[in-house]
C-alpha positions as CSV (number, residue, x, y, z in Angstrom):
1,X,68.1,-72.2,223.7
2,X,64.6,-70.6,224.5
3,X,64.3,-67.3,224.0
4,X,61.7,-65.3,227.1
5,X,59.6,-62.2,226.2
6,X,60.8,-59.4,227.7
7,X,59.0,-56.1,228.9
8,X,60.5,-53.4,227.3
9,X,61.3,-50.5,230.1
10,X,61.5,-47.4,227.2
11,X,62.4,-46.6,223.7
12,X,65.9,-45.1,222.6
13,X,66.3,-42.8,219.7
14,X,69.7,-43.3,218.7
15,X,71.8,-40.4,217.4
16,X,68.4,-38.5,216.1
17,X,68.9,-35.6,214.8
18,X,68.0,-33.0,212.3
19,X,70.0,-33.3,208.8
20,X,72.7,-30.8,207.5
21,X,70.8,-28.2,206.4
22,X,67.2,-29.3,206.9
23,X,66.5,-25.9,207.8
24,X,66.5,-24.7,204.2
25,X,64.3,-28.1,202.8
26,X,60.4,-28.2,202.5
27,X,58.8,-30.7,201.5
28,X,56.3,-30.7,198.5
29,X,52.9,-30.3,201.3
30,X,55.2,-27.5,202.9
31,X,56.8,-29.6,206.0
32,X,60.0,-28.4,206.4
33,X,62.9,-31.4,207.8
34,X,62.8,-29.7,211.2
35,X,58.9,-29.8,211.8
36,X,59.0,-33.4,210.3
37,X,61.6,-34.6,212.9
38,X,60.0,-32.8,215.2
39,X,56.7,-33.8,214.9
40,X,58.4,-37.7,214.5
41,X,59.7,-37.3,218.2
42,X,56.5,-36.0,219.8
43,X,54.4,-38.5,217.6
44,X,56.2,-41.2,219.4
45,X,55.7,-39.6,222.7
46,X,52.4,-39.3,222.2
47,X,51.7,-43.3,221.6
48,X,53.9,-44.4,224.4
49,X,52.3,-41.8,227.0
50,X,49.7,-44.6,228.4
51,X,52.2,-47.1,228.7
52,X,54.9,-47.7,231.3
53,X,57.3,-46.4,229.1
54,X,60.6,-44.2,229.3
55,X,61.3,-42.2,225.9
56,X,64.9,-40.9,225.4
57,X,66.9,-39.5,223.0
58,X,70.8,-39.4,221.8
59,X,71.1,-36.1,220.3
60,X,74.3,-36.1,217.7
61,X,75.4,-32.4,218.6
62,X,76.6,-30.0,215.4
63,X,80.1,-28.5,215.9
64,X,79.6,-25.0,217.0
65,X,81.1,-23.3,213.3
66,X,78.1,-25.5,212.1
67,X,75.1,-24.3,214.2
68,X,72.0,-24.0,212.5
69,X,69.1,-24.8,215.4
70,X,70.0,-22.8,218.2
């Protein structure tokens, strides 16, 4: 069996989200969780921007008694 190349149409993020209370973590050079994630997602934007390339994102939803972000 030969394998083809194949042109990717996007990138998925699968079930990204931000970890059980990343909101009180910091990292030793002061990057909190959240910022780091966040910074991940646009990072990633941000190379793929030139490119034909679709960007998406399964968000893993907290339980409301759980909410921390909003």
């Amino acid at each position: 069996m030969v394998d083809t190349p194949r042109n990717p149409s996007g990138i998925q993020l699968n079930y990204i989200r931000y970890p059980v209370y990343a909101y009180n973590y910091t990292y030793p050079n002061n990057v909190t969780a959240s910022n780091a994630l966040t910074k991940f997602v646009s990072m990633t934007s941000d190379r793929i921007s030139d490119k034909d390339l679709t960007l998406s994102i399964t968000v893993m939803p907290e339980r409301e008694s759980k909410q921390y972000y909003g």
